[in-house]
TORDRENTI-761862 format. One record per residue (C-alpha): residue in one letter; x, y, z. Coordinates in steps of 0.25 Angstrom, whole numbers, plus 5000, padded with zeros to 4 digits. Layout:
BEGIN
{r a&px X&py Y&pz Z}
...
//
This chain:
BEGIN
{r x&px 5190&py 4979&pz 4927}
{r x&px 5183&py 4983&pz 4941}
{r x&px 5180&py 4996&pz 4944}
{r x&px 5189&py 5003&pz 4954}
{r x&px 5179&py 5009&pz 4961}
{r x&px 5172&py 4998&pz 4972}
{r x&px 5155&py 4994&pz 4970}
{r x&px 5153&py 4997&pz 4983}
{r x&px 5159&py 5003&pz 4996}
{r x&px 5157&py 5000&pz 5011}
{r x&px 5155&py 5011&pz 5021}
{r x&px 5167&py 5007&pz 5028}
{r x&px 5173&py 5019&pz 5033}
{r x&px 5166&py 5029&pz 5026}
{r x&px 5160&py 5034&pz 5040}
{r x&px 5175&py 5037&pz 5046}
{r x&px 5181&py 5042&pz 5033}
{r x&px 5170&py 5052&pz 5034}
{r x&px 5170&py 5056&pz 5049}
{r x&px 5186&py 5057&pz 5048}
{r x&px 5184&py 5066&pz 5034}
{r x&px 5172&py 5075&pz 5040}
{r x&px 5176&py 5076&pz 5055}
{r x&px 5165&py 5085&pz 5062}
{r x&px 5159&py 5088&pz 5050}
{r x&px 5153&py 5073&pz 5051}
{r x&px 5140&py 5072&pz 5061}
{r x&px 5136&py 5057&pz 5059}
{r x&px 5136&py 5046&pz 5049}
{r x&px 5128&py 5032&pz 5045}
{r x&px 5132&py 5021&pz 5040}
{r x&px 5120&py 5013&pz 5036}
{r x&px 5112&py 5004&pz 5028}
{r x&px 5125&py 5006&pz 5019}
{r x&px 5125&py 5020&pz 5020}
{r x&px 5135&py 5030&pz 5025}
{r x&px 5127&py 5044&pz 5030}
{r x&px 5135&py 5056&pz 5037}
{r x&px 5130&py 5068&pz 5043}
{r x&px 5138&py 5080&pz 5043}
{r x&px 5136&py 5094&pz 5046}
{r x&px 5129&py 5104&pz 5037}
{r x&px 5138&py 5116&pz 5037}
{r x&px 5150&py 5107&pz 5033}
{r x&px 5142&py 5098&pz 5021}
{r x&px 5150&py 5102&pz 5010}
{r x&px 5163&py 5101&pz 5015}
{r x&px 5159&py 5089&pz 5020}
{r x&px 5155&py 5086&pz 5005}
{r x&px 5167&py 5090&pz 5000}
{r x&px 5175&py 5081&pz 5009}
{r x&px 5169&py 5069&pz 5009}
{r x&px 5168&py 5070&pz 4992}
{r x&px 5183&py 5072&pz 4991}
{r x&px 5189&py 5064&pz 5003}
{r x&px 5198&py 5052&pz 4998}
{r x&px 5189&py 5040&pz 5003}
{r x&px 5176&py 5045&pz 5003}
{r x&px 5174&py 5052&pz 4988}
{r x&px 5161&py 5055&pz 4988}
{r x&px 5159&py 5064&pz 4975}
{r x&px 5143&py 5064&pz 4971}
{r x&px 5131&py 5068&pz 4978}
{r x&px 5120&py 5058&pz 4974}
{r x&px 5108&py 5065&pz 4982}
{r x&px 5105&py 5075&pz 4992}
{r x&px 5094&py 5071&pz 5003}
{r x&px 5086&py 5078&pz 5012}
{r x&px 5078&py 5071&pz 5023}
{r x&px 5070&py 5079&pz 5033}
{r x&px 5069&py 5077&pz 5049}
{r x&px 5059&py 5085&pz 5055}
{r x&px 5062&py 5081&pz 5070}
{r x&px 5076&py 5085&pz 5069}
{r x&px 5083&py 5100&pz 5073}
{r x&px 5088&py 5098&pz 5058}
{r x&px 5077&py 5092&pz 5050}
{r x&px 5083&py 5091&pz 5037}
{r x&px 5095&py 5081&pz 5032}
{r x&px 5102&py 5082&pz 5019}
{r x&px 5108&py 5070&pz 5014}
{r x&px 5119&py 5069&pz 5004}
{r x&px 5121&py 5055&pz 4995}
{r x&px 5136&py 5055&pz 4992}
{r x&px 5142&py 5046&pz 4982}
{r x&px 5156&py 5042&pz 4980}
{r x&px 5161&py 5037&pz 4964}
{r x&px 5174&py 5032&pz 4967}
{r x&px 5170&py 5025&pz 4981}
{r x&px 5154&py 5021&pz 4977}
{r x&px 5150&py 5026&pz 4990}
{r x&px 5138&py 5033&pz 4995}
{r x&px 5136&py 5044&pz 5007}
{r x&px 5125&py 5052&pz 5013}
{r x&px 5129&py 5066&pz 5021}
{r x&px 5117&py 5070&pz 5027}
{r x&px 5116&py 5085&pz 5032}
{r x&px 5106&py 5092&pz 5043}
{r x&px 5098&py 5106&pz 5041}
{r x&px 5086&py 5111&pz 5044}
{r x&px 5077&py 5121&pz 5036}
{r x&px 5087&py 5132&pz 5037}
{r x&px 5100&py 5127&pz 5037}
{r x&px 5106&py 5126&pz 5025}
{r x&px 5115&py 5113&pz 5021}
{r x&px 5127&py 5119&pz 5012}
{r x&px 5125&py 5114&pz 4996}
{r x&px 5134&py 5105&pz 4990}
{r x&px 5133&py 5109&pz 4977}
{r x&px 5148&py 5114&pz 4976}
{r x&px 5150&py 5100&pz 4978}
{r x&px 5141&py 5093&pz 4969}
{r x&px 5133&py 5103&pz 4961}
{r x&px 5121&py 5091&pz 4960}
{r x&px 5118&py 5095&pz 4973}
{r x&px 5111&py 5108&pz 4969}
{r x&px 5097&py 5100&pz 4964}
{r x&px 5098&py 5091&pz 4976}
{r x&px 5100&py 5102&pz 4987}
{r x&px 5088&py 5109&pz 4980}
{r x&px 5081&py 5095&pz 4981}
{r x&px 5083&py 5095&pz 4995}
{r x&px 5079&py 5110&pz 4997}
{r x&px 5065&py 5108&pz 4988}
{r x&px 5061&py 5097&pz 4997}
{r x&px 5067&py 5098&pz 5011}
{r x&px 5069&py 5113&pz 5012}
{r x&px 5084&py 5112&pz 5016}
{r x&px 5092&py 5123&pz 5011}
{r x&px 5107&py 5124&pz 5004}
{r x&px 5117&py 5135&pz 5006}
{r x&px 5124&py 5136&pz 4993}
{r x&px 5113&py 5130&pz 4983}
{r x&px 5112&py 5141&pz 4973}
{r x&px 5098&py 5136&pz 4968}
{r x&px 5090&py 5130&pz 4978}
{r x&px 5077&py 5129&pz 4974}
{r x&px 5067&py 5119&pz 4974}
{r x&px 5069&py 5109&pz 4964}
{r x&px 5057&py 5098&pz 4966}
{r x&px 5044&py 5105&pz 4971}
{r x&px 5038&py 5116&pz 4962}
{r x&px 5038&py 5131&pz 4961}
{r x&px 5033&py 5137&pz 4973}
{r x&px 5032&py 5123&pz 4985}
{r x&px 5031&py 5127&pz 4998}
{r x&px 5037&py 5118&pz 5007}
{r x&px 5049&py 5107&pz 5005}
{r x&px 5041&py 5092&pz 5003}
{r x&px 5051&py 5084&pz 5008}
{r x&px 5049&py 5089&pz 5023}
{r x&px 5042&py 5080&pz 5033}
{r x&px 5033&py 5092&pz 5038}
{r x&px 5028&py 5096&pz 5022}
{r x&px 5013&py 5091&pz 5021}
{r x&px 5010&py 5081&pz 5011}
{r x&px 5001&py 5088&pz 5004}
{r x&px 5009&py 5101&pz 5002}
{r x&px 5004&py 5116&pz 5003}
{r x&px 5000&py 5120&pz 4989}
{r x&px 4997&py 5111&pz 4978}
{r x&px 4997&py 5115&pz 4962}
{r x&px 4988&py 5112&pz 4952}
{r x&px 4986&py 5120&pz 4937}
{r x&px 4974&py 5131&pz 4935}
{r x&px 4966&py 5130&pz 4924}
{r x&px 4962&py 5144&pz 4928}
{r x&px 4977&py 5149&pz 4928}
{r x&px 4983&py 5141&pz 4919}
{r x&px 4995&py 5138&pz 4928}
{r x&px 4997&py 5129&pz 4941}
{r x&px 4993&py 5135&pz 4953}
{r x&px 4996&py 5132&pz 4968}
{r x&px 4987&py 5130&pz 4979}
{r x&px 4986&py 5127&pz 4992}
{r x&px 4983&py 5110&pz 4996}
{r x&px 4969&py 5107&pz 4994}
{r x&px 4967&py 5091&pz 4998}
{r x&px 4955&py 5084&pz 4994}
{r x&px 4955&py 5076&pz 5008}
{r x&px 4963&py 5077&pz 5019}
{r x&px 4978&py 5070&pz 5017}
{r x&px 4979&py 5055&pz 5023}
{r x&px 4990&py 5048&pz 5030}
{r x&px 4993&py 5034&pz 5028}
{r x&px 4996&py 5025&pz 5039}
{r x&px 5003&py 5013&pz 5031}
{r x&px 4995&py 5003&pz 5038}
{r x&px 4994&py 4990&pz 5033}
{r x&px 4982&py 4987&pz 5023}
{r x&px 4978&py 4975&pz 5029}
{r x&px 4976&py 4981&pz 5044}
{r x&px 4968&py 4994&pz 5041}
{r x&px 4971&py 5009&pz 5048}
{r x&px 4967&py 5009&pz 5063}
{r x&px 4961&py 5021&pz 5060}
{r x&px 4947&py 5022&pz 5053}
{r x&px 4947&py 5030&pz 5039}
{r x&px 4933&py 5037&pz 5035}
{r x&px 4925&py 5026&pz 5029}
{r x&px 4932&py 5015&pz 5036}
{r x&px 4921&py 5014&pz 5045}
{r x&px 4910&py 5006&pz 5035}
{r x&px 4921&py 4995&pz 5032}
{r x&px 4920&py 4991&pz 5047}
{r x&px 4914&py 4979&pz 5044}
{r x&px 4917&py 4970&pz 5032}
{r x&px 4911&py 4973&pz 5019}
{r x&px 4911&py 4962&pz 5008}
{r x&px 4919&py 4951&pz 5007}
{r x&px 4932&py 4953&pz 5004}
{r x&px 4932&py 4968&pz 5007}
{r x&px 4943&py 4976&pz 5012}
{r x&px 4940&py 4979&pz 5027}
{r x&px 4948&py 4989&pz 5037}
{r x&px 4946&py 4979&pz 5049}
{r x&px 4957&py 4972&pz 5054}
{r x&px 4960&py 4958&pz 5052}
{r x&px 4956&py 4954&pz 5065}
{r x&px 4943&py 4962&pz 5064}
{r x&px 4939&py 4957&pz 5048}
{r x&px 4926&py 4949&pz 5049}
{r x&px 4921&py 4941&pz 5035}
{r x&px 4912&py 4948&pz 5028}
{r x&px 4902&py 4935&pz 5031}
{r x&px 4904&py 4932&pz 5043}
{r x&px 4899&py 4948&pz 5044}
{r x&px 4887&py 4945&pz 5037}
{r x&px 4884&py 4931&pz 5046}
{r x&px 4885&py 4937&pz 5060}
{r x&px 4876&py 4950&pz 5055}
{r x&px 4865&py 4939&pz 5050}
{r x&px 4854&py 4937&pz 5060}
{r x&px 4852&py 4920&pz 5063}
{r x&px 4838&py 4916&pz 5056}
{r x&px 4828&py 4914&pz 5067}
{r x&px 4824&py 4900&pz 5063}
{r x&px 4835&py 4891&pz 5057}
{r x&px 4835&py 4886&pz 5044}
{r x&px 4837&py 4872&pz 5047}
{r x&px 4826&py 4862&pz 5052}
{r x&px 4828&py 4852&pz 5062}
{r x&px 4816&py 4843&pz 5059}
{r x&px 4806&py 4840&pz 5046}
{r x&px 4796&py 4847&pz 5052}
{r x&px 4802&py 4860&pz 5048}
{r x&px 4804&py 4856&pz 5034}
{r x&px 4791&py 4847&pz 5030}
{r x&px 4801&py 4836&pz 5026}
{r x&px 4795&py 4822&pz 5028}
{r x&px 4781&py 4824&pz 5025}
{r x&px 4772&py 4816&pz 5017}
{r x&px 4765&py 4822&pz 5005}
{r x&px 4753&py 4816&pz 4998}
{r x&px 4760&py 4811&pz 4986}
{r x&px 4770&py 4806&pz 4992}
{r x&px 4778&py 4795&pz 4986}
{r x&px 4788&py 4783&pz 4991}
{r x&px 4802&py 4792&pz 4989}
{r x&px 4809&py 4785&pz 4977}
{r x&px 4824&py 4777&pz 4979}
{r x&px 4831&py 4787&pz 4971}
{r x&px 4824&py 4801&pz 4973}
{r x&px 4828&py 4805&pz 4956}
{r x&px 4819&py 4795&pz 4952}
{r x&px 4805&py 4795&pz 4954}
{r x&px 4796&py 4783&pz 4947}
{r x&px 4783&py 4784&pz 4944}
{r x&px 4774&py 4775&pz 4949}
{r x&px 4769&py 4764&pz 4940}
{r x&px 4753&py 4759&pz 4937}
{r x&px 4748&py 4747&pz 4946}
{r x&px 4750&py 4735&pz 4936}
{r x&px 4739&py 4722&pz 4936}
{r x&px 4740&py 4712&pz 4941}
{r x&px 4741&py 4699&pz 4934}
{r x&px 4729&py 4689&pz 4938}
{r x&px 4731&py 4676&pz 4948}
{r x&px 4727&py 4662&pz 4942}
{r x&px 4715&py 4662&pz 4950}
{r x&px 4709&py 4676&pz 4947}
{r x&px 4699&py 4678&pz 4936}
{r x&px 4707&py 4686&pz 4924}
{r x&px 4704&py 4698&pz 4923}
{r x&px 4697&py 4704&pz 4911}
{r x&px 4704&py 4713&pz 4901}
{r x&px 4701&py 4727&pz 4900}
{r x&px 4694&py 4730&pz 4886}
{r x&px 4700&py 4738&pz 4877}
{r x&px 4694&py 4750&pz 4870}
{r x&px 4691&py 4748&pz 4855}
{r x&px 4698&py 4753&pz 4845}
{r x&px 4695&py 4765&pz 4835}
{r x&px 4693&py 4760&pz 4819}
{r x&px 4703&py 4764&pz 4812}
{r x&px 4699&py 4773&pz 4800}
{r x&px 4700&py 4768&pz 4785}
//
């Protein structure tokens, strides 16, 4: 058995059937990237609530979430924006409202009683305030925060800063106290370096070792030997010889000896033999030999 209600509704039409229904009460709208945004006037917000939550065709009965978005460039500088959502027609809306720091948006909590945490969301961090909100109060930040964090003008590092006393035995507050001074980031890639040149940055002008990280850009990276060969004087004489004169090669030494075949193998030279005596010659006489010892009985 399907499901009555449909997966998934178009925007078709939704824009006319709210400018029929809200008349002058309706200031824009915007349909994109799938989403239908309309922008009424402030001072008619919950009727305009009312009607688009009960209207035949629209029905949209929950509020999801309440926005706020600040503008600083414009008269009003703060937008509130509404998430509505309808359970029989499983479609979503935005209603965004304008204000400023004083102007108060009307609370739509006698419509959807969830709203009462949300407005006080809204007012913790932007600052906008809500007629007909019985307990707006701050909700996110802690007892005591100056200032709305959400704005585009709140510093970073915020005004006071809290910490626990040993010597009180409680958590104090005290004004911002920074160990250096705060640094912007200008998302640049890692692989080109900032143009700009940060304290210390001046002693990796040129290449350290091998392989190390370096701010220079690509077209500027010189190796880290070819640093090293250009800053090396040339030798004043060269190191290799033209003749044998400047080595001593190729002089004879007095024991010098015919250079064996193979140059592993050295033989040493053999004793002159006798020669054997012609036919005609006189022999020759034998040399004696020396007597032999007695050998003892």
């Amino acid at each position: 058995m399907r499901a009555p209600a449909p997966a998934y509704t178009a925007n078709d039409g939704i824009i006319d059937r709210a400018g029929e229904l809200l008349g002058a009460k309706l200031l824009s709208s915007l349909d994109a990237v799938g989403e239908v945004a309309l922008t009424v006037d402030r001072e008619t917000l919950v009727e305009t609530m009312v009607a688009l939550r009960d209207t035949p065709g629209l029905e949209y009965q929950q509020l999801m979430e309440i926005a706020g978005v600040d503008y600083p460039e414009r008269p009003d500088r703060f937008e509130v924006v509404y998430c509505l959502l309808s359970l029989t027609r499983n479609h979503r809306i935005r209603v965004h409202v304008q204000t400023d720091e004083e102007k108060p948006v009307p609370s739509v909590t006698g419509i959807w009683p969830v709203a009462g945490w949300l407005e006080r969301e809204v007012y913790d961090m932007y600052g906008v305030l809500f007629s007909g909100n019985a307990d707006l109060r701050r909700i996110l930040t802690d007892y005591g925060f100056r200032g709305h964090p959400q704005r585009k003008d709140f510093p970073l590092t915020g005004y006071v800063e809290l910490r626990y006393s040993e010597e009180a035995k409680r958590v104090v507050y005290e004004p911002v106290q920074l160990a250096q001074d705060f640094r912007t980031f200008d998302f640049m890639s890692p692989w080109e370096g900032a143009e700009y040149i940060l304290p210390g940055d001046e002693k990796a002008k040129l290449p350290e070792a091998k392989g190390a990280p370096t701010p220079l850009k690509a077209d500027e990276i010189q190796k880290a030997d070819a640093a090293k060969t250009a800053a090396a004087a040339p030798p004043a004489t060269p190191k290799v010889t033209e003749s044998t004169a400047q080595t001593g090669a190729g002089k004879a030494s007095p024991d010098a000896a015919p250079k064996p075949a193979d140059p592993d193998v050295v033989k040493k030279p053999r004793a002159a033999r006798a020669k054997p005596a012609a036919s005609g010659d006189a022999p020759t006489a034998p040399k004696p030999r020396a007597p032999r010892k007695p050998k003892a009985s």
